[in-house]
C-alpha positions in Angstrom: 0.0 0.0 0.0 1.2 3.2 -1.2 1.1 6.6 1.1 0.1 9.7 -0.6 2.1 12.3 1.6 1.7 15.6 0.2 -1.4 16.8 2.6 0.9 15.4 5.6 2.0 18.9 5.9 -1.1 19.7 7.6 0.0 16.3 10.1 3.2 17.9 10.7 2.2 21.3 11.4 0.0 20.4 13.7 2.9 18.0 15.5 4.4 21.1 15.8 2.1 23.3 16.9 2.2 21.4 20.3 6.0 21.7 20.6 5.8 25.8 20.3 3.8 28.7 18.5 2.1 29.5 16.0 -0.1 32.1 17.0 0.0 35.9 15.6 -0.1 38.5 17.8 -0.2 38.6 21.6 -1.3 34.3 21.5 2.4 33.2 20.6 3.6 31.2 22.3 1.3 29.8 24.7 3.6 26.7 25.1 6.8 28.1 25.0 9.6 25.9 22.7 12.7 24.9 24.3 15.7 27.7 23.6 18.0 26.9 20.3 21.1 25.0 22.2 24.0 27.4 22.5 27.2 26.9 21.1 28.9 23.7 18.4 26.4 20.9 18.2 27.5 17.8 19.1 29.2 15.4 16.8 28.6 12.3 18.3 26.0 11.3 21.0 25.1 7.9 22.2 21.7 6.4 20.6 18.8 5.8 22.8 17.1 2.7 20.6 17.2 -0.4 23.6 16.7 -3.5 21.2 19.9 -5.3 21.3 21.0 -4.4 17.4 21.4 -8.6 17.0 17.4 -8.2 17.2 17.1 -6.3 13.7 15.6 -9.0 11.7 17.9 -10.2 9.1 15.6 -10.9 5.9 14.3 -6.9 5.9 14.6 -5.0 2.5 18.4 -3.5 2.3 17.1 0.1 2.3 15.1 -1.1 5.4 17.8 -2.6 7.2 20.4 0.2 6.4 18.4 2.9 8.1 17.5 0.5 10.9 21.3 0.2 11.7 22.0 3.9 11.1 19.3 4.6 14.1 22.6 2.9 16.4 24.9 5.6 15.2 27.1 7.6 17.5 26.1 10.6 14.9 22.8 12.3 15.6 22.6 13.7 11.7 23.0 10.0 10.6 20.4 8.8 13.3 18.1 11.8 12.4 18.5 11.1 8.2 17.5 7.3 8.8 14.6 8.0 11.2 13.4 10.5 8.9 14.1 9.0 5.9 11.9 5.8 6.7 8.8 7.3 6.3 10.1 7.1 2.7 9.7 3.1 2.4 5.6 2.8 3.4 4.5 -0.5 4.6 7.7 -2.0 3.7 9.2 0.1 7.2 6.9 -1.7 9.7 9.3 -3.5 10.9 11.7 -0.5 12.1 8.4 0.6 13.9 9.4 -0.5 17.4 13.4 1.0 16.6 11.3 4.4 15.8 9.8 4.3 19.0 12.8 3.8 20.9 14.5 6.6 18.7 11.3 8.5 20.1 13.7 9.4 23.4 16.7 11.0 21.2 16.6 14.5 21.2 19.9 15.2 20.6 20.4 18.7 18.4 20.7 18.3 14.5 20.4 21.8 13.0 17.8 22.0 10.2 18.5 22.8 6.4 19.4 26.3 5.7 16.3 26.3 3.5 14.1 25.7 6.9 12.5 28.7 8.9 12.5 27.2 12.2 15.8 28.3 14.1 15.6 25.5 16.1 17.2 22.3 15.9 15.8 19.1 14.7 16.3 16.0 16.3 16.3 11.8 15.6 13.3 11.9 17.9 11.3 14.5 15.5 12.5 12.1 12.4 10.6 9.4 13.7 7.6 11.1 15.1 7.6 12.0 11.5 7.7 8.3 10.2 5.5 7.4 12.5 3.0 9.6 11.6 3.4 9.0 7.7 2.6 5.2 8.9 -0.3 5.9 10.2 -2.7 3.3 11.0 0.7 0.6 10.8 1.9 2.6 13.6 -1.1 3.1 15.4 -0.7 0.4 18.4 3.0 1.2 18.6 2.4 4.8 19.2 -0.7 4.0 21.7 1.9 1.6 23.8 4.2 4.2 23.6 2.2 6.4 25.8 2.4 4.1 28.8 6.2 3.9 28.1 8.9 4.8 31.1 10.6 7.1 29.5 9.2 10.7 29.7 10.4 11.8 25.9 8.9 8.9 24.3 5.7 9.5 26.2 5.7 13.2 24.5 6.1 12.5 21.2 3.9 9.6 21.0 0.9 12.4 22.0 2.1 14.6 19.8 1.7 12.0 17.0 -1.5 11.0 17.8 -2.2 14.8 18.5 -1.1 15.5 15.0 -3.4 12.6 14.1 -6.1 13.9 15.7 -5.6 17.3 14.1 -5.6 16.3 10.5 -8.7 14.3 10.6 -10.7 17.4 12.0 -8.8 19.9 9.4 -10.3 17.1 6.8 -13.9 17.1 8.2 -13.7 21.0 8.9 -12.7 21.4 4.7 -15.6 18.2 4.1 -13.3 15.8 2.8 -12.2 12.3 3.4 -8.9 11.8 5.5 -8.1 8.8 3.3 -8.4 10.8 0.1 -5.1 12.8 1.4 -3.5 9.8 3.0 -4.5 6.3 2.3 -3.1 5.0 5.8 -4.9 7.9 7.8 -6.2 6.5 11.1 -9.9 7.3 11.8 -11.4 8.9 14.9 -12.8 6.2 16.3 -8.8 4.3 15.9 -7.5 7.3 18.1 -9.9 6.4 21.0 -8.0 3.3 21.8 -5.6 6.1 23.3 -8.1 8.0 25.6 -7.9 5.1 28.7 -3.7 5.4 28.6 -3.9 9.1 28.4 -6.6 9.5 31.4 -4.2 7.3 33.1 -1.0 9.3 32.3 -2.9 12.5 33.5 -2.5 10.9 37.2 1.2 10.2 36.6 4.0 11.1 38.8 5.8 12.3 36.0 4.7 16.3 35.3 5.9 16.7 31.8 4.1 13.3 31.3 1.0 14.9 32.5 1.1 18.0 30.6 1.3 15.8 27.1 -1.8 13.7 28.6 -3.8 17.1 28.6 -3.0 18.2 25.9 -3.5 15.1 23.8 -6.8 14.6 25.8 -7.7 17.9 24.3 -6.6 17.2 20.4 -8.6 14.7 21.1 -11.8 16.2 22.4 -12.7 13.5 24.6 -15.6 14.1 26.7 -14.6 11.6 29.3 -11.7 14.3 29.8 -13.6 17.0 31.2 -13.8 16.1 34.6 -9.9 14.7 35.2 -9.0 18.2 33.0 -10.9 20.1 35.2 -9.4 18.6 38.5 -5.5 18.7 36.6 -6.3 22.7 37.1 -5.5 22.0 40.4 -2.4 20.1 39.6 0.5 21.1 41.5 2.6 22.0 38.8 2.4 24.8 36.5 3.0 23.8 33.4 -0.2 21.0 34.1 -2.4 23.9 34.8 -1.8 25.9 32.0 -2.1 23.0 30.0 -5.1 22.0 31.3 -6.9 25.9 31.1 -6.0 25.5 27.3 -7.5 22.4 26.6 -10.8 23.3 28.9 -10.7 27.0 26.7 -10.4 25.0 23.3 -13.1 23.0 24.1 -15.0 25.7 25.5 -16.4 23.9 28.1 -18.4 26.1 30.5 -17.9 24.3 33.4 -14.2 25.8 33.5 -15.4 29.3 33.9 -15.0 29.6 37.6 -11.9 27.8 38.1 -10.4 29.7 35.0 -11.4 32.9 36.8 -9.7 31.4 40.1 -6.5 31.1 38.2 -6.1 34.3 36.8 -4.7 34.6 40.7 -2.6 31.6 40.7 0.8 32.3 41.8 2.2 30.7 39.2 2.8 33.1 35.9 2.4 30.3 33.3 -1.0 29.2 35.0 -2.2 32.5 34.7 -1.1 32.9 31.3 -3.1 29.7 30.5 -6.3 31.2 32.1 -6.3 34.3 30.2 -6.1 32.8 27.1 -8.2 30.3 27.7 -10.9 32.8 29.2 -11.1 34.4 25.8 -11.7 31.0 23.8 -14.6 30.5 26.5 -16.4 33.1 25.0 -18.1 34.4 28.0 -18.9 37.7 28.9 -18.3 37.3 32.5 -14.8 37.4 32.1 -14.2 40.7 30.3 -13.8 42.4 34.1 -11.2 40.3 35.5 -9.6 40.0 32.0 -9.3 43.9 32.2 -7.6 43.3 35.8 -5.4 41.0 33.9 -3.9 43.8 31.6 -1.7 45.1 34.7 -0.4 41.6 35.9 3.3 42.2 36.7 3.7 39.3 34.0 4.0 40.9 30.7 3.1 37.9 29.4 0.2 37.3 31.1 -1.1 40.8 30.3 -0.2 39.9 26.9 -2.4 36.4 27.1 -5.2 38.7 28.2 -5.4 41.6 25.9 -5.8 38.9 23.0 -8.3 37.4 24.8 -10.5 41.1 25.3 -10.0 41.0 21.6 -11.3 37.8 20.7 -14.6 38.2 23.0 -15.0 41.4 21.0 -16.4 43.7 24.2 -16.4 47.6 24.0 -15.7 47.4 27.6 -12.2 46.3 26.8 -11.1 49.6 24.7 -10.5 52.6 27.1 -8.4 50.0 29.0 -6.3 48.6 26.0 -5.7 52.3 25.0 -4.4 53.0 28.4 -2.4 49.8 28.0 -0.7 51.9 25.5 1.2 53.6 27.8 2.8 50.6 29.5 6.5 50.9 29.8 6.4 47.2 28.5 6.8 46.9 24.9 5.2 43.6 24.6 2.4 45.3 26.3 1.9 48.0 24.5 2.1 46.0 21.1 -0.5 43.6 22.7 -3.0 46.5 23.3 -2.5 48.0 19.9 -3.0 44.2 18.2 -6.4 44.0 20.3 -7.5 47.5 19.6 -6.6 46.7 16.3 -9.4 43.5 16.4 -11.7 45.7 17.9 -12.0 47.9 15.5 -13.1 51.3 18.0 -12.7 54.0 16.0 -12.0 55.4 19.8 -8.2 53.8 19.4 -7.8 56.3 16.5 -6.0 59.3 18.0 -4.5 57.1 21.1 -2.9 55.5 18.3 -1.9 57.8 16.5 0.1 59.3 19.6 2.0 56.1 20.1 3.4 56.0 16.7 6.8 57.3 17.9 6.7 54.6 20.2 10.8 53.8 20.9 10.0 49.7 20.1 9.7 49.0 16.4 7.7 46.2 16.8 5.3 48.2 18.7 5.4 50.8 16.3 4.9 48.6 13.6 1.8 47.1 14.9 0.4 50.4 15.5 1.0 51.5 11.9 -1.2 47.9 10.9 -4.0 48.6 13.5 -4.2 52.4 12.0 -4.8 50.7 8.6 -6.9 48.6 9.7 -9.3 50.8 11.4 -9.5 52.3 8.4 -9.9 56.2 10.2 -8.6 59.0 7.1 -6.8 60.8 10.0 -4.7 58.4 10.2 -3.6 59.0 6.3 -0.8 61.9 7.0 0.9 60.1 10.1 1.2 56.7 8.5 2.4 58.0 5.1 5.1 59.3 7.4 5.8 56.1 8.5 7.6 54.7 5.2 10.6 56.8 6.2 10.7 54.4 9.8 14.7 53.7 10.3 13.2 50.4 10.6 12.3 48.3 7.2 10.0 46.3 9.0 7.7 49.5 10.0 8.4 50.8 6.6 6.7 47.9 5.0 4.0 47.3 7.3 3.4 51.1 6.4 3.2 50.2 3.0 0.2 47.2 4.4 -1.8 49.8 6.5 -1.8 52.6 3.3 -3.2 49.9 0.9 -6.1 48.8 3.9 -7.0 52.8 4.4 -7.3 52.5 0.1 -6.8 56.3 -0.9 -5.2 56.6 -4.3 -3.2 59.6 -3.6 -0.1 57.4 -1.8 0.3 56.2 -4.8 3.5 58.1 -6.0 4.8 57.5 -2.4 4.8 53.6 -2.6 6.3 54.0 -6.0 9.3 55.5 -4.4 9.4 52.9 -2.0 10.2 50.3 -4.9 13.8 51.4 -4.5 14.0 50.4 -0.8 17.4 48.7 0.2 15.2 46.3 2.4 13.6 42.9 -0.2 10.5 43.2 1.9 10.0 46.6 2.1 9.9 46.5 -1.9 7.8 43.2 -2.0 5.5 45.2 0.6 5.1 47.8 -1.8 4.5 46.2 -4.6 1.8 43.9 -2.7 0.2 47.5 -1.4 0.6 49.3 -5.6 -1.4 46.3 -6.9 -4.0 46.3 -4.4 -4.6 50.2 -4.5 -4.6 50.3 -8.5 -6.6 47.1 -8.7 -4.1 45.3 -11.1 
């Protein structure tokens, strides 16, 4: 049986997307990745596969077998090259299955082509989740007994496949077309439910990072028989559980979660807090506009950050005159949080704070001012952002170039034409993106 692997992306991004962020604005990273290792990589590092290498069968496929022994290399970039490079061989790698889970625990640094834009490294345990996943239903009660494994990596990745699993099939139903149509060994949603006892039971382990996977797979997922373990694990006595566990009761919106979410807004914790405020916002419920406005001065920026995107996604005009005196926090990531919600809730009350905090010191912040400005769509704000495209900055300069295209008045024109000779390639590309848009070409 032949894998079609094209759609996969969708399997992989979503792998990843429990690893670290992909959110715009003030959302990123919710989960926070792990810092890009500092310094050489290593050369050689021992390989975590267990099976005695005498175990590889003998009669496999030469390709097969080649890979298989290169999974026992001292050299991560060979191990990483073979457990990626199995998902290559289809049905004909099922028997490296149980060496790919076992290669699941190596996470020693391989840096990613030059072509890739994730700075951080790759790893022989992200090559065979990526098998894995390609294997699909082959792998399926592998990956499931890999989730009561002993080893806390393992345990990780295996959610994260099945997470990733779980995430294409929905992305399939959500676009009304068949998961087997993009990828013939696709398990189904009722295949991923075998998982659900194994993960309830890892959500009790003694093991916190173990837990933290458990809730979040539990909420890729969507088991209902979740709600009530996910719901105590806000009480779990780490943090990283918590915030876990707010995101997956927020995702799922289950109402239910309202009063403990409030509650943690005031745990001590900053990284349970920041779980709460985001997750308060996917709740959709009005009663937490108040204490999300609280939220805005938490001495965690991030936190205040979590909770100004959550103002803007419950879309309340309570939220404004306290997101445009957010404005004047003397944290940047503040202030560019409270311009990217003002900007989502469209008040033309932001217009002239706004405006004002277009000299803002921070270029990001500036930047995102100049986009909210354009996308309020106010013609006062013409003038100031025009003056923008001469912003030291290239990256204000060309989100200038964005906002003058949303406000649509013709007369900038002859302005983004001279911005075609930029020194900066996205600067030009920006202005060339805002000339076609404005004269309709």
């Amino acid at each position: 049986m032949t894998a079609r692997k094209a759609p996969l992306g969708v399997f992989v991004g979503i792998c990843l997307l429990a690893v670290g962020s992909t959110h715009t604005g003030p959302a990123a990273q919710t989960t926070l990745p792990p810092p890009a290792p500092q310094g050489p990589m290593p050369e050689t590092s021992p390989c975590m596969v267990r099976i005695p290498r005498e175990q590889i069968p003998a009669d496999l496929p030469q390709p097969v077998r080649e890979k298989i022994e290169a999974l026992y290399s001292l050299s991560p970039v060979a191990r990483e090259g073979a457990a990626r490079g199995l998902s290559a061989d289809n049905a004909a790698a099922v028997p490296a299955i149980p060496f790919l889970i076992e290669t699941l625990a190596d996470e020693s640094p391989v840096p990613r082509p030059l072509i890739s834009s994730n700075p951080n490294p790759t790893s022989p345990a992200e090559g065979a989740a990526r098998s894995l996943g390609y294997l699909g239903q082959l792998a399926l009660p592998a990956v499931i007994g890999a989730l009561d494994g002993d080893r806390p990596a393992v345990v990780g990745h295996a959610a994260q496949i099945i997470g990733g699993w779980a995430g294409m099939i929905r992305s399939a139903e959500e676009t009304k077309q068949d998961p087997a149509k993009w990828y013939v060994l696709a398990p189904t949603r009722d295949d991923l439910q075998a998982a659900v006892p194994v993960l309830l039971k890892r959500l009790r382990d003694g093991d916190a990072p173990v837990r933290k996977w458990a809730a979040w797979c539990l909420g890729a997922l969507r088991a209902p028989e979740a709600v009530e373990p996910l719901l105590q694990a806000l009480r779990d006595p780490d943090d990283r559980v918590r915030q876990q566990a707010a995101l997956v009761l927020g995702r799922g919106q289950e109402p239910r979660a309202l009063a403990p979410l409030l509650a943690q807004l005031k745990d001590p914790a900053p990284y349970a807090r920041m779980g709460a405020a985001w997750a308060l916002g996917d709740l959709g419920e009005a009663r937490a506009v108040e204490p999300l406005i609280a939220a805005l001065q938490d001495p965690d920026e991030n936190v205040a950050r979590m909770a100004a995107g959550s103002l803007a996604k419950l879309q309340d005009p309570r939220a404004v005159e306290p997101l445009i005196e957010m404005l004047r926090d003397p944290r940047p990531v503040a202030r560019y949080a409270a311009a990217y919600a003002l900007r989502e809730l469209g008040d033309k009350r932001a217009v002239e704070p706004l405006l004002a905090t277009l000299a803002d010191p921070d270029a990001d912040v500036r930047s995102q001012v100049t986009l909210a400005l354009g996308c309020l769509g106010d013609p006062r704000a013409l003038k100031p952002v025009l003056g923008m495209l001469k912003d030291p900055v290239g990256q204000v300069r060309g989100t200038a170039a964005r906002a003058l295209a949303l406000l649509g008045d013709k007369s900038v024109i002859p302005d983004l034409q001279l911005l075609l000779q930029d020194p900066d390639d996205g600067v030009k590309a920006a202005a060339q993106a805002a000339l076609k848009e404005l004269e309709g070409t």
